[in-house]
N, C-alpha and C positions, 0 to 999 in steps of 0.2 A: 748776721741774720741769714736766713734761710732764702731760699728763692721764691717758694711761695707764702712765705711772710711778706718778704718786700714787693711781693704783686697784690699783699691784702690793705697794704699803709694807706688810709684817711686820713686827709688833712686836719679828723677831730682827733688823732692820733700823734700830731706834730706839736709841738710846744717851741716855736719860735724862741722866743724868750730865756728860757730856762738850756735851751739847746739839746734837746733830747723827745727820743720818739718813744710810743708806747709800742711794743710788740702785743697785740691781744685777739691777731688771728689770723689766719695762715689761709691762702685760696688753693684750693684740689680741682684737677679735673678728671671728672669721674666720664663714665660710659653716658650718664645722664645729661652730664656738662659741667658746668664749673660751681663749685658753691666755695660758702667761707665753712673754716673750720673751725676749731680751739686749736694753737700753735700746738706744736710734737712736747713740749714739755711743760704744757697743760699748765700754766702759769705764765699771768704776764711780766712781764722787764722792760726794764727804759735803758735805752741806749743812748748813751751822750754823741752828739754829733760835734767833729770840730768845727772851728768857725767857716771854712770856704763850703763845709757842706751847709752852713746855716744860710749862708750869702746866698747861695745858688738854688735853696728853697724859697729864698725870699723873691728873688729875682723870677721864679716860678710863677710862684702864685700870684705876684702882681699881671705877670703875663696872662697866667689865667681868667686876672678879673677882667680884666682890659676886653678879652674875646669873650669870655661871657655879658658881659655889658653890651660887647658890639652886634651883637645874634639878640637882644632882646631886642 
């Protein structure tokens, strides 16, 4: 993956389960500021993740809910 692909990855873009990420858009920083773009080869792809990268999404996101629950 590109660098500003992997600066655009949502988490409605990860697929836990299936183990693989959707590539479907890529962040620019422009003179304006940053925006999202269509990735450089204008079609999306799923990339398989192996399992420690799967663990350590998962171990992620729980962490994330945990602080966003704790700030509500």
């Amino acid at each position: 993956m590109r660098r500003g692909e992997i600066l655009a990855l949502r988490w409605k873009n990860v697929d836990l389960k299936n183990k693989t990420v959707r590539v479907v858009e890529s962040l620019e920083q422009t003179k304006k500021g940053i925006r999202f773009k269509a990735p450089k080869t204008e079609r999306t792809r799923a990339i398989i993740l192996p399992n420690y990268a799967v663990e350590e999404l998962i171990a992620l996101k729980e962490k994330q809910i945990k602080e966003l629950t704790i700030s509500l």
